[in-house]
Structure formats: structure tokens, C-alpha cells
Backbone bond lengths (Angstrom), bond angles and torsions (degrees), N, CA, C in turn:
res aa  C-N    CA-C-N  psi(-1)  N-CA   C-N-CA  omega(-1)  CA-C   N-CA-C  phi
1 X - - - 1.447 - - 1.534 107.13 -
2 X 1.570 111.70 142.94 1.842 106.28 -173.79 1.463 97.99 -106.86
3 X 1.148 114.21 -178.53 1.274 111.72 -178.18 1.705 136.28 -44.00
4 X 1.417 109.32 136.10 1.150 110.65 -165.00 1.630 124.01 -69.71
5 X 1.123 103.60 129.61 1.671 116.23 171.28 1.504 116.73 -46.49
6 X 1.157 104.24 -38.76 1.388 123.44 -165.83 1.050 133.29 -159.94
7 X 1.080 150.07 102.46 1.639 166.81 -112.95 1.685 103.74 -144.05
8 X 1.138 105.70 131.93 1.807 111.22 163.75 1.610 106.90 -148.69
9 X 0.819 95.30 112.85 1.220 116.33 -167.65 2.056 117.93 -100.80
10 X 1.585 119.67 123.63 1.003 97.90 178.93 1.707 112.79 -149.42
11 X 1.272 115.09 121.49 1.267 133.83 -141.22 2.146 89.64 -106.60
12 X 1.545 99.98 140.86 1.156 107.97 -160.39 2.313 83.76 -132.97
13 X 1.507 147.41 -176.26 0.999 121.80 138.41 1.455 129.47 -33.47
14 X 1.129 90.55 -58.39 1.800 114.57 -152.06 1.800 101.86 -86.65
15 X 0.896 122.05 -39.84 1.531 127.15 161.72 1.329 136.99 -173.47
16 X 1.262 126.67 169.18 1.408 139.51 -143.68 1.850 103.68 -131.11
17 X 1.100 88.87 147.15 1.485 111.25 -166.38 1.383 104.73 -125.02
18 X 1.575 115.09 119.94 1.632 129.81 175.90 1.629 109.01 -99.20
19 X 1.545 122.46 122.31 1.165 113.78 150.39 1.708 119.85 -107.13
20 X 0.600 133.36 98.93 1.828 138.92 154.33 1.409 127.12 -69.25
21 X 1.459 89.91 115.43 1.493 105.62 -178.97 1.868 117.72 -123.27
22 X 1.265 97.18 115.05 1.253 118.64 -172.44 1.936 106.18 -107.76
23 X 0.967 102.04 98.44 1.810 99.56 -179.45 1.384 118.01 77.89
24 X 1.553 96.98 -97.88 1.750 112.04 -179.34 0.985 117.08 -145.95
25 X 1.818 105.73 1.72 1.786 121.75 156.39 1.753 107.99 -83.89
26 X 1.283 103.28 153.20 1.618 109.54 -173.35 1.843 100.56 -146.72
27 X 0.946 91.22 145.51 2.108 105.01 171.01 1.213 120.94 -141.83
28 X 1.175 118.20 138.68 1.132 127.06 178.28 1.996 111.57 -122.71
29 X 1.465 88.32 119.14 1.577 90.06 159.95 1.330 124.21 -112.30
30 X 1.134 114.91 167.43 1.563 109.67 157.47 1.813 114.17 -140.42
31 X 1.277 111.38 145.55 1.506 136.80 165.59 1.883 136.80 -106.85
32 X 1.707 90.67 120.30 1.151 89.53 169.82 1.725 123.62 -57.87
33 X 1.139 130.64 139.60 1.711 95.12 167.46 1.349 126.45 -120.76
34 X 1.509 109.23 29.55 1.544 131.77 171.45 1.740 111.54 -67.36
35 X 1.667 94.23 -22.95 1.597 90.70 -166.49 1.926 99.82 103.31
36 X 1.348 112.81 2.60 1.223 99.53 168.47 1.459 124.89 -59.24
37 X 1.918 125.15 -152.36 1.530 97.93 167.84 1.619 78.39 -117.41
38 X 1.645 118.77 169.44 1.088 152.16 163.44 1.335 111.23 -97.12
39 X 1.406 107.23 163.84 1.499 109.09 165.74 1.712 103.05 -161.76
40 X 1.465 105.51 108.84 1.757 104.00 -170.89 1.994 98.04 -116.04
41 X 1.119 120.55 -177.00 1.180 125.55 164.48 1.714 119.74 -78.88
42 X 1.326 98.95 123.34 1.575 100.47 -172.05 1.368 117.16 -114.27
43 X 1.604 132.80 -112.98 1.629 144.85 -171.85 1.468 78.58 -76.09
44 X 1.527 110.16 142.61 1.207 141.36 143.74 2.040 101.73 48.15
45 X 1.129 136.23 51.04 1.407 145.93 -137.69 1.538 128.14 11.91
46 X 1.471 112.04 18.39 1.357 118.75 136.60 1.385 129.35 -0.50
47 X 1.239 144.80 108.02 1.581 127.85 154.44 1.359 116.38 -60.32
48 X 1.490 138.16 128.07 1.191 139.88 -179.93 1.713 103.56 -117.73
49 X 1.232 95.37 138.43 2.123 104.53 -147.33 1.868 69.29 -112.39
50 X 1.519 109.39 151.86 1.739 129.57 -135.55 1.730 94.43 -176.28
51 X 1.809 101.28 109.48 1.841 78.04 164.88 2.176 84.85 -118.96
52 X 1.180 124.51 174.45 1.012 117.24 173.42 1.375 101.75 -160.58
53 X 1.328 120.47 156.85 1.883 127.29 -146.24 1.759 96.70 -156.92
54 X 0.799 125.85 179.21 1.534 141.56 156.04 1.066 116.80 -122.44
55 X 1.762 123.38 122.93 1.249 147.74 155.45 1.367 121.37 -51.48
56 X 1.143 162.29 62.73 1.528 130.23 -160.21 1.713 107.00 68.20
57 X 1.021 98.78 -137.36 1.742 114.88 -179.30 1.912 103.09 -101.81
58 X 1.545 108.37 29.14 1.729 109.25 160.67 1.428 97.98 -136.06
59 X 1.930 89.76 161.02 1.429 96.34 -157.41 1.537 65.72 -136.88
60 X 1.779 103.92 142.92 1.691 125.39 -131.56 1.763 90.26 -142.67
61 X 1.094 132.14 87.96 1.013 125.67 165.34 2.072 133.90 -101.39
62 X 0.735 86.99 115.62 1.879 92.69 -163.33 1.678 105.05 -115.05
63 X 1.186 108.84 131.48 1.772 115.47 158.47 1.299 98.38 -137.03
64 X 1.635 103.16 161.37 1.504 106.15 151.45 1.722 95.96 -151.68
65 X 1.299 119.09 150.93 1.337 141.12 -167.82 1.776 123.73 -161.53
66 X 1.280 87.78 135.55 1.087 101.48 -168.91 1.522 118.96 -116.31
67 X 1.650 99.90 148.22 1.885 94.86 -168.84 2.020 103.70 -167.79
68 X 1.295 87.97 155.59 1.860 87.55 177.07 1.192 128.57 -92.89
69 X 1.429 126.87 126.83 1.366 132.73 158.24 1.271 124.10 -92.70
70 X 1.393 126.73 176.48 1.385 126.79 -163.56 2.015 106.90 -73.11
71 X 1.664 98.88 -22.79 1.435 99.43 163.86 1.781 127.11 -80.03
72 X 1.294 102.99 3.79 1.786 97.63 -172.86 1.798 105.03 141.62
73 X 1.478 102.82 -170.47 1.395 95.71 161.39 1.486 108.36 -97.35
74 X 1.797 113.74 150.95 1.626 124.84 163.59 1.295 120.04 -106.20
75 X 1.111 119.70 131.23 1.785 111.91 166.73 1.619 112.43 -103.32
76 X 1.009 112.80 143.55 1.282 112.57 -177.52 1.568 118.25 -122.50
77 X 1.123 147.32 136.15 1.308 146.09 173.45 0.972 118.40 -126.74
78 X 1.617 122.65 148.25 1.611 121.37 -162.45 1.820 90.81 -144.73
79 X 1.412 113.50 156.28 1.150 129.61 147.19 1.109 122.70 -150.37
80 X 1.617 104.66 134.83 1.580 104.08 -172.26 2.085 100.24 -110.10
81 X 1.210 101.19 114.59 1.689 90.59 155.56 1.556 119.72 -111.75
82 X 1.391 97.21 143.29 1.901 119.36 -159.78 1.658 106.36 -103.39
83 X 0.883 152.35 123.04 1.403 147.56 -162.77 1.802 83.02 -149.61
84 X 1.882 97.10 158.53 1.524 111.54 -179.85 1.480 69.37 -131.74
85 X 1.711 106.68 167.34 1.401 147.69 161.57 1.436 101.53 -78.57
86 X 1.251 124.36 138.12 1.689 146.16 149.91 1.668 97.38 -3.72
87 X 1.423 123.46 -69.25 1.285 129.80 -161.66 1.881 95.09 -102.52
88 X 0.910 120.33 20.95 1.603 109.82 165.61 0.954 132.76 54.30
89 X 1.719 121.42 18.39 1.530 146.94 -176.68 1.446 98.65 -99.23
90 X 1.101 135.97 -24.88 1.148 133.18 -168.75 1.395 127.42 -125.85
91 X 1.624 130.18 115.73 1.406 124.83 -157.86 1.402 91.03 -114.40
92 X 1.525 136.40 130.97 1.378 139.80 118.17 1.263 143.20 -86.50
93 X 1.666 100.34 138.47 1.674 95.26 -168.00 1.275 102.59 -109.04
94 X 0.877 141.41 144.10 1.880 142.66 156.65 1.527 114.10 -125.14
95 X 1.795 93.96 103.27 1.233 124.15 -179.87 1.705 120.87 -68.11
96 X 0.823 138.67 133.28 1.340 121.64 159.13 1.906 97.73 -139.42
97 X 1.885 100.45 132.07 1.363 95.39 157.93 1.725 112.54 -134.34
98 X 1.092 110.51 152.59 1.731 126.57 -173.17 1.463 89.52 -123.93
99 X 1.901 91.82 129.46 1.017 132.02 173.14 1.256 124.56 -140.47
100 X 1.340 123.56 145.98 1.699 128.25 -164.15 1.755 95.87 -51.55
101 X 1.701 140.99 -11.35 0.882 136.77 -160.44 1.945 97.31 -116.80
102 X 1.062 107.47 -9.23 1.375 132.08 178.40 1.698 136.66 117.77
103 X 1.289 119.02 -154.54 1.177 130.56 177.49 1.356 127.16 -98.63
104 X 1.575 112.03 106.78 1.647 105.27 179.80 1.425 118.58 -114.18
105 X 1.207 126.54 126.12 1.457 139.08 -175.24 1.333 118.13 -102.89
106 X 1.281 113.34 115.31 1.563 99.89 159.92 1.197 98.11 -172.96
107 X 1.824 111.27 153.82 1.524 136.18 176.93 1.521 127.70 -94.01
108 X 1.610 100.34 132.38 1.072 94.09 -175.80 1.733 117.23 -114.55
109 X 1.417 120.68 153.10 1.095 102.59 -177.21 1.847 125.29 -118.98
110 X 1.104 122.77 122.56 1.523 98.42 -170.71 1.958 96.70 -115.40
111 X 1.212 102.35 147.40 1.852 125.13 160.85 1.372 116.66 -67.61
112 X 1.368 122.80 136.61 1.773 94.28 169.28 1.348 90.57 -95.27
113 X 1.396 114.86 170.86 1.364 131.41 -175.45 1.545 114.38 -130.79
């Protein structure tokens, strides 16, 4: 699934719950945010193992996991950083994932509505 259309997001102390909705596909994750580990559905229904913590006023989410394809083993690593706007209307994420094929970066931005 590529980036989400639509995000609802719902934050508890202890952890936070992602829904993403792309079309008429939808996902749901969820996060510890102690820094425990997670485990949501990832590549191809994969479990992808997730611990995530708060920085200051960012909330820091990182996995990396590893698994076999018909070419070898891959490891994959992800980090997501979550930032709000001054007035809290505005969420940015800045993704980065590294892969044996390389490193892809990019930000995403959502409105609340």
C-alpha cells in the first residue's frame, strides 16, 4: 500500500493506533510508545517488528527485519519520524527505508480535518 489518503489516528498514553486508507484498501497498525517492540502487518503479509519512543516533542519509530526470498536473505530497515505543527493541524512524517537495493527518503504530509 503507498501512501495514505487518509490517516486517523488515535493516541491513548501508552499507545497509538494508525488507520490508512488508500482507495478501498485500509490498515491498521498499532504502537507501543514506551519503546516496546510492535508487530503490525508489513511486505507482502509479513509481520514487521517496530519499537517506537518519543524524542522531545517527536515520536521516533524504527524496525529492521529480516527474511528470505527466492534471491537470498534481505534486511530491511525503516524509520519513521512524526512531528506536529505549533498549532497541531499539521502532521509530518519523514520516512526513510534502506534496502540491500538502497536508501529511499521521503516526507509526507497530512492536514487534520
Amino acid at each position: 500500500m503507498g501512501p495514505a489518503a487518509e490517516l486517523f489516528i488515535t493516541q491513548l498514553s501508552t499507545r497509538m493506533t494508525i488507520e490508512q486508507k488508500v482507495g478501498d484498501q485500509a490498515r491498521t497498525s498499532s504502537y507501543g510508545l514506551d519503546g516496546s517492540e510492535s508487530r503490525n502487518q508489513g511486505m507482502m503479509g509479513r509481520d514487521f517488528v517496530t519499537t517506537t519512543s518519543w524524542s522531545d516533542d517527536t515520536l521516533v519509530t524504527k524496525g529492521k527485519n529480516s527474511f528470505s526470498t527466492p534471491m537470498g536473505e534481505m534486511t530491511i530497515e525503516t524509520t519513521e519520524v512524526r512531528t506536529l505543527s505549533e498549532d497541531g493541524k499539521r502532521m509530518t512524517v519523514a520516512l526513510t527505508t534502506v534496502t540491500p537495493r538502497g536508501t529511499l527518503s521521503r516526507k509526507l504530509v497530512y492536514d487534520k480535518q
